[in-house]
C-alpha positions in Angstrom: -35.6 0.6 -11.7 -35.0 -2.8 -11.1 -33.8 -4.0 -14.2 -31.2 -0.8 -14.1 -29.8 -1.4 -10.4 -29.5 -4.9 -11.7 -27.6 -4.4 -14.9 -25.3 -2.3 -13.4 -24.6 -4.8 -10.8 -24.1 -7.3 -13.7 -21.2 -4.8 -14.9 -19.5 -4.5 -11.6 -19.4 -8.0 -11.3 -17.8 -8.6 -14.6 -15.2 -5.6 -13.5 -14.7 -7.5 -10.2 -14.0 -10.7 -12.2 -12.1 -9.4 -15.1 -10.0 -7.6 -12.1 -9.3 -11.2 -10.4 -8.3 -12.8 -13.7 -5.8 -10.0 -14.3 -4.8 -10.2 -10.6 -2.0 -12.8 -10.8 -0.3 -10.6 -13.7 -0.7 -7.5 -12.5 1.3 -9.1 -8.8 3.9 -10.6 -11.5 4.3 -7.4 -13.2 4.8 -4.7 -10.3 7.6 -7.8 -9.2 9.5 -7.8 -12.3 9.2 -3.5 -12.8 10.5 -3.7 -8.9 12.9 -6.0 -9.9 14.1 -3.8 -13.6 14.5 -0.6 -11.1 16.2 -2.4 -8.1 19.1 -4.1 -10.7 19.1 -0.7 -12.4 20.3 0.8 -9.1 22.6 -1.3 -8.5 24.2 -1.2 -11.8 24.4 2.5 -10.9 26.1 2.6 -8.1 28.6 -0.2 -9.7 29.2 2.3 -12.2 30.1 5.0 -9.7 31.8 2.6 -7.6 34.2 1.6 -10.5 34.9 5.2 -11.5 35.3 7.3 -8.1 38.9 6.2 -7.9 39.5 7.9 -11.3 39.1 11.4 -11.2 39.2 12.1 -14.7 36.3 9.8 -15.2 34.3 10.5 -12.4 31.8 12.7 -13.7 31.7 10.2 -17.2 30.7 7.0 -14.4 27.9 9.5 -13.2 26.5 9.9 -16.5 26.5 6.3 -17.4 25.2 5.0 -14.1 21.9 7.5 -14.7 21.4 6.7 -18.4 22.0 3.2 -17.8 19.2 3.6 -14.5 17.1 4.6 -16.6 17.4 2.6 -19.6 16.9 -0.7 -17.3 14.1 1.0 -15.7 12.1 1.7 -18.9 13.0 -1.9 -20.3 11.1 -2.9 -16.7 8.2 -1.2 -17.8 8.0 -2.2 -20.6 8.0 -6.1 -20.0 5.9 -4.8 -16.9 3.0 -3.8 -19.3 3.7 -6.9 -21.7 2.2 -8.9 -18.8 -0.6 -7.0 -17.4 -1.5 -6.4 -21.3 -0.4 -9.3 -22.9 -1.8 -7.3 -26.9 0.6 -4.2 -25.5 3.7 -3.8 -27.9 6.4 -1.4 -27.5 5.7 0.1 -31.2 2.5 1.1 -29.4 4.1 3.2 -26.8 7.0 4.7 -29.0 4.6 5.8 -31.1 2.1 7.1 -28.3 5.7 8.9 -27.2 6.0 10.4 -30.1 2.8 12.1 -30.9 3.0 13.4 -27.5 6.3 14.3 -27.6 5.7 18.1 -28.9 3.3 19.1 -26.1 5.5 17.5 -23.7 8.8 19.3 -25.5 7.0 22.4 -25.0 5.2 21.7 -21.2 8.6 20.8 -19.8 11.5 23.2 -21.7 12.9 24.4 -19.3 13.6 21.0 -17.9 14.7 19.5 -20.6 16.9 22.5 -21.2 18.3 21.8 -17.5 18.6 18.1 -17.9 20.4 18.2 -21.2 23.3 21.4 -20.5 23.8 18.4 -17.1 24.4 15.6 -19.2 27.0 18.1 -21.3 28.5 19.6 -17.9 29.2 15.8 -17.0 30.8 14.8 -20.1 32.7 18.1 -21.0 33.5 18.6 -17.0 34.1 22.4 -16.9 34.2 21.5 -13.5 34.0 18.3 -10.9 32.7 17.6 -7.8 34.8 19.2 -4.6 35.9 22.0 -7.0 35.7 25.3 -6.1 33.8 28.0 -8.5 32.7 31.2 -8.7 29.3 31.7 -10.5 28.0 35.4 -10.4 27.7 36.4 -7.1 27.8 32.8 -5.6 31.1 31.4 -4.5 32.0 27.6 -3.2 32.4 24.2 -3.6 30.3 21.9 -5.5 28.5 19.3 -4.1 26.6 17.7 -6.4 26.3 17.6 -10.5 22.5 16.8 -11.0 21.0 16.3 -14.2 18.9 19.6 -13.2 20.7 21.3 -11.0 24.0 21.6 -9.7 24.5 22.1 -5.9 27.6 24.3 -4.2 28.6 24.8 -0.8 28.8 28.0 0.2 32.0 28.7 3.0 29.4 30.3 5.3 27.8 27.1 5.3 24.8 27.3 3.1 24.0 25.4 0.0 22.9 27.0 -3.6 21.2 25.6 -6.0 21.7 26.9 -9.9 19.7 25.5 -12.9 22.3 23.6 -15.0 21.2 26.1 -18.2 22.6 29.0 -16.3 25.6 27.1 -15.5 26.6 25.9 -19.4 25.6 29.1 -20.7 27.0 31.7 -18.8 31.2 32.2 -17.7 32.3 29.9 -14.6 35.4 30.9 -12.8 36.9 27.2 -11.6 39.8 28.4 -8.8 40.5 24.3 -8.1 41.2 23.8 -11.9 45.5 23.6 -11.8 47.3 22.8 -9.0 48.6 25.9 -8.2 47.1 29.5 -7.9 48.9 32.7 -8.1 47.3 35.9 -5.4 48.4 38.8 -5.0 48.5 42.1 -2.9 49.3 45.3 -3.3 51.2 47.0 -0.4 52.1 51.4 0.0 55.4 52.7 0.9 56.2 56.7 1.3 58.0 58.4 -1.6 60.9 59.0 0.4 61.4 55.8 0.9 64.1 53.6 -1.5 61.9 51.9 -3.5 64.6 49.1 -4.0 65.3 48.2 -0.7 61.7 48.0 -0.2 61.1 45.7 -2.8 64.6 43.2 -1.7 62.5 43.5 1.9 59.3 42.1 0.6 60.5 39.5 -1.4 62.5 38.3 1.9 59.3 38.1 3.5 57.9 36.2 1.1 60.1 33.5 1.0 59.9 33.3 5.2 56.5 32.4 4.7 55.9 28.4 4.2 52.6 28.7 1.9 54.7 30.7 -0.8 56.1 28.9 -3.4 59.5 29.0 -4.4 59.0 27.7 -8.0 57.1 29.8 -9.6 59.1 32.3 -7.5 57.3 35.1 -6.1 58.0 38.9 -7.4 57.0 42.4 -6.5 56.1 45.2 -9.2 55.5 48.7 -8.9 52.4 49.1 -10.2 51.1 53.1 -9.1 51.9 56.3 -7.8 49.6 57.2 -6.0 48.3 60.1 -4.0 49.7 59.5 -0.9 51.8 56.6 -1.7 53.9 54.4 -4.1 51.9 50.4 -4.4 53.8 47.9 -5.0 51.9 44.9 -5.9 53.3 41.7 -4.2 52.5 38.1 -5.9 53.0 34.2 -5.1 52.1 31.4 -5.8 50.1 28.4 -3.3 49.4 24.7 -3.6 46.9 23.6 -3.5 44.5 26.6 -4.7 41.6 25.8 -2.4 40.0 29.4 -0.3 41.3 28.8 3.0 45.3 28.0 1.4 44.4 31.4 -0.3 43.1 32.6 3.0 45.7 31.5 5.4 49.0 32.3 2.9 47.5 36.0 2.4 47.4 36.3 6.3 50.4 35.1 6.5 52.5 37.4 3.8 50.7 40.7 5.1 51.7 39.9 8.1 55.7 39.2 7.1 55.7 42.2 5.1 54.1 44.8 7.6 56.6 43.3 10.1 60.0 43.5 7.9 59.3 46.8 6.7 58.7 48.6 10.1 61.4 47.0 11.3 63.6 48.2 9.1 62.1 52.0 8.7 60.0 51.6 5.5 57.1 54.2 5.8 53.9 52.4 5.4 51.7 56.6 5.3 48.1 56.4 5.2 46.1 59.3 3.2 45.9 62.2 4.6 43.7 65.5 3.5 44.0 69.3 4.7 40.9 71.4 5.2 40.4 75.1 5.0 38.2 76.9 6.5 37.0 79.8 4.7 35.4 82.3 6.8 36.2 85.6 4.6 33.4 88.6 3.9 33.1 91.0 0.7 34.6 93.3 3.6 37.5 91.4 4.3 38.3 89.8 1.5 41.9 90.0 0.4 43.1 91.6 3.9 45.9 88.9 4.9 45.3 89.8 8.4 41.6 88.3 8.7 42.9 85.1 6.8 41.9 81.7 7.7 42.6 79.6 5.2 45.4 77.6 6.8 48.4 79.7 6.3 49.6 82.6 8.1 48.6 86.1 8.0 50.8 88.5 6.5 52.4 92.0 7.7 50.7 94.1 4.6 47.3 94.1 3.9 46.4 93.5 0.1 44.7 95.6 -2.1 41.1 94.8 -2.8 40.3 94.1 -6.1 38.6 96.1 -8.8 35.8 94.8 -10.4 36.2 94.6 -14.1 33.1 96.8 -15.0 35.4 99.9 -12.8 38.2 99.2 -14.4 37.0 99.3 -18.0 35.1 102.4 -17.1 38.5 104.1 -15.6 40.3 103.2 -19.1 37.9 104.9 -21.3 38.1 107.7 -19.1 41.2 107.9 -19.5 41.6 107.4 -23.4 38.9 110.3 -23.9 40.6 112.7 -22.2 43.7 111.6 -24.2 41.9 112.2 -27.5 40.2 115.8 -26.1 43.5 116.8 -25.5 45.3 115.5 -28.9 41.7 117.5 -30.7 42.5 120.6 -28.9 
């Protein structure tokens, strides 16, 4: 029992000691891997720094300042391990990489997947950062473009998050993608009304509105006859094309419009439905005098109506005694 206790001892010594030797490396080696990451982040934010004036390359000074992170970063480590294991040799871990590298392909797909559609949304930019998009049923400005994820702002305040696959893969409406942005509206006047002068009224009140554009200047169309009504579609242009320009220029022109075209006697009906109220019995059915269907009673009362199985009947009876007297 002895002997056992004493050989292990013997072992955790030599642990101990072959732990103090590599002590002094292993201090140096977590320095120069800090050292690798801290110069890799500030290379990064160089990057960004040197491209955020540009818009055009804005998202391209993201891309580089993460691969080039990251690059620095795994350099670190790997002179990092060169001095805690002086036999170590990058070969060795490149190849450890790749027989790994299938299991780990298929363990983290769907990240991969994320992280590579990001690094194609930041070089292709479908969109940028502070544009406004529509994805689905998610609407807002983006925040952030991830390598995973990218980040939007909704205008209620709240922030969505949307794998970067979804995004590459599926349609994105960009509304901040030109400089201007056409809206429209779609406005009812009566049918007697003169559709002309309606139309010269609305396109007054368009151009008494400041939002509106001039050039592209902005036009009304007939576009329905409705029901109860005759729409005419109203459409301008705004700069810039951000929600609340969209927002406050739509307030705006409804506004103008409903106000010109009262003023000047322009019917603006609403629907409008009639209901009857049939309260008729198999014993009053067809008297005009019981009616209460909406219009008025009338001085004679109608006949009821013969069923068809009566009248048939009376018309045979009537051709039999046609041919009885032709026989006789």
């Amino acid at each position: 029992m002895k002997a056992e206790i004493s050989i292990v001892w013997k072992k955790i010594q030599s642990m101990i000691d072959s732990f103090m030797i590599m002590l002094p490396n292993i201090v140096l080696a977590l320095i120069v891997f800090a050292f690798f990451y801290f110069v890799g982040g500030q290379i990064k934010r160089v990057v960004r720094r040197l491209t955020r004036n540009h818009h055009q390359a804005r998202n391209l000074g993201l891309v580089l300042g993460r691969l080039t992170q990251s690059a620095i970063v795994l350099v670190g480590l790997f002179v990092a391990l060169s001095i805690v294991i002086p036999t170590f040799k990058a070969g060795d871990l490149i190849q450890l990489l790749g027989i790994s590298g299938v299991a780990i392909g298929f363990a983290f797909r769907d990240i991969l997947q994320n992280f590579l559609a990001g690094i194609l949304i930041l070089l292709t930019e479908p969109f940028r950062i502070d544009d406004q998009i529509v994805f689905k049923n998610f609407e807002g400005t983006v925040e952030n473009i991830e390598t995973r994820a990218t980040t939007i702002l909704t205008y209620d305040g709240r922030r969505i998050v949307i794998p970067n696959a979804e995004l590459f893969t599926n349609s994105v409406t960009v509304n901040t993608a030109f400089d201007k942005r056409r809206t429209e509206y779609d406005v009812g006047i009566g049918y007697n009304d003169d559709i002309d002068r309606a139309k010269k009224l609305m396109l007054e009140a368009l151009y008494s509105v400041n939002e509106v554009l001039k050039d592209p200047a902005p036009d009304v169309l007939v576009v329905e006859l409705a029901e109860s009504t005759v729409n005419i579609r109203v459409r301008w242009w705004i700069a810039p094309p951000r929600r609340i320009d969209d927002m406050r220029s739509r307030d705006k022109v409804i506004c103008a419009i409903k106000k010109k075209l009262v003023e000047n006697g322009i019917d603006l009906p609403y629907p409008t439905r009639q209901i009857l109220f049939h309260d008729q019995t198999e014993e009053t059915d067809g008297d005009r005098s019981q009616q209460r269907e909406g219009w008025p009673a009338g001085k004679s009362t109608v006949p009821k109506p013969r069923s068809i199985g009566d009248s048939w009947g009376k018309q045979a009876l009537g051709r039999s005694q046609q041919d009885g007297n032709g026989q006789s």
